[in-house]
N, C-alpha and C positions, 0 to 999 in steps of 0.2 A: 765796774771796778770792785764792787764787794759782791765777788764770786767766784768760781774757782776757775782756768785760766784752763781751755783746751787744748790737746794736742792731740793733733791729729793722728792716725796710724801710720806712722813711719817716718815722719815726722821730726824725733828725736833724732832718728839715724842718719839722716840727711836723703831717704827712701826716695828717687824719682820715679818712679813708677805713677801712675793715676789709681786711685782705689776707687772704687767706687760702694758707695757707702751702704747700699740698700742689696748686695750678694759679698757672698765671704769669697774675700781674696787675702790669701795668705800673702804674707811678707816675706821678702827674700834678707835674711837677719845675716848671712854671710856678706852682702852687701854692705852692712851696717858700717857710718862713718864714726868711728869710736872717740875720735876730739868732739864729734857735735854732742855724742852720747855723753860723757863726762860735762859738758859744759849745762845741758840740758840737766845735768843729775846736779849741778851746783847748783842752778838754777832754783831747782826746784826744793833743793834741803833749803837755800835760805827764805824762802816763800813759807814754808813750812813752820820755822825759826824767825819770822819774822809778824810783830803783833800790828805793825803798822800797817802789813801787804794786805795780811789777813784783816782787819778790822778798822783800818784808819781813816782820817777824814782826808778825802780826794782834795789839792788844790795844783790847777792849771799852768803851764808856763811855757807851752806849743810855741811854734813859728810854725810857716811854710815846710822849713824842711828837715824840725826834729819833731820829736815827741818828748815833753819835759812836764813831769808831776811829781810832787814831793806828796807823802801818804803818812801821815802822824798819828800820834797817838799820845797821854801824857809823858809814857817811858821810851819812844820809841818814832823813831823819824827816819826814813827811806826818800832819796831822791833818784828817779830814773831820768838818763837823757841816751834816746832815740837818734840816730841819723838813718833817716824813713827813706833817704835817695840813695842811688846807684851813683855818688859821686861825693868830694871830701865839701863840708860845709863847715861853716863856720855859724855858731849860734850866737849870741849876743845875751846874757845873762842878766836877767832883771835886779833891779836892787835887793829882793829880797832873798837873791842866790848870788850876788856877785860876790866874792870875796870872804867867801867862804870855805871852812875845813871840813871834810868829808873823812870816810875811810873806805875803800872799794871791798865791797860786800863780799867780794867771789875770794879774793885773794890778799884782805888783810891789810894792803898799802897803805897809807895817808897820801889821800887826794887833793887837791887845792884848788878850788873854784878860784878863779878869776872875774873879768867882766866878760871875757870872751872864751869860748871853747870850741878850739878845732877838734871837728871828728871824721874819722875817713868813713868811704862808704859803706853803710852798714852797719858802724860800727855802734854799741852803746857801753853804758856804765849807769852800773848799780851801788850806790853811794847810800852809808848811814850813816847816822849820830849815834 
């Protein structure tokens, strides 16, 4: 987690094709899924802009079927929650994230941790202080 995050060639665009990594194969960028590109370009400005992604101390809050870590730093606090399955789940929120206020990194909202968080499949949130 303190390092920088790869993406693969084509990757960003939603490319299904197979690359293979060891002969050049160019990408077909007409194909390119322009919501995933823009989502991939938020991504990664607040990764950028962010001292906690970049430098903070990792702490764990996993289940089965998310992925959840909050990334700090003294100025600066990032919590990610992951739905890892092909189906909607439900996480259950430890005490040190239940009830809590957030603001959604990508697009500015006030968020609200609860005890519980439904997320469909797939789906995640990148949450700061």
């Amino acid at each position: 987690m303190k390092s920088v995050p790869m993406i693969y060639n084509g990757q960003e665009i939603g490319y299904n094709k197979r690359i293979d990594y060891f002969d050049n194969v160019p990408i077909d960028w007409s194909t390119a899924d322009n919501d995933m590109l823009l989502e991939y370009q938020k991504i990664i400005a607040f990764r950028n802009s962010s001292e906690a992604l970049r430098k903070g101390k990792l702490t764990g809050y996993s289940s089965n079927d998310a992925s959840v870590f909050t990334m700090e730093t003294t100025t600066d606090k990032v919590l990610i929650v992951a739905n890892i399955k092909n189906k909607s789940v439900k996480y259950t929120a430890p005490t040190a994230l239940a009830n809590t206020n957030w603001t959604d990194a990508l697009t500015g909202n006030p968020i609200s941790i609860a005890s519980e968080i439904n997320l469909e499949a797939y789906q995640y949130l990148i949450l700061k202080k």
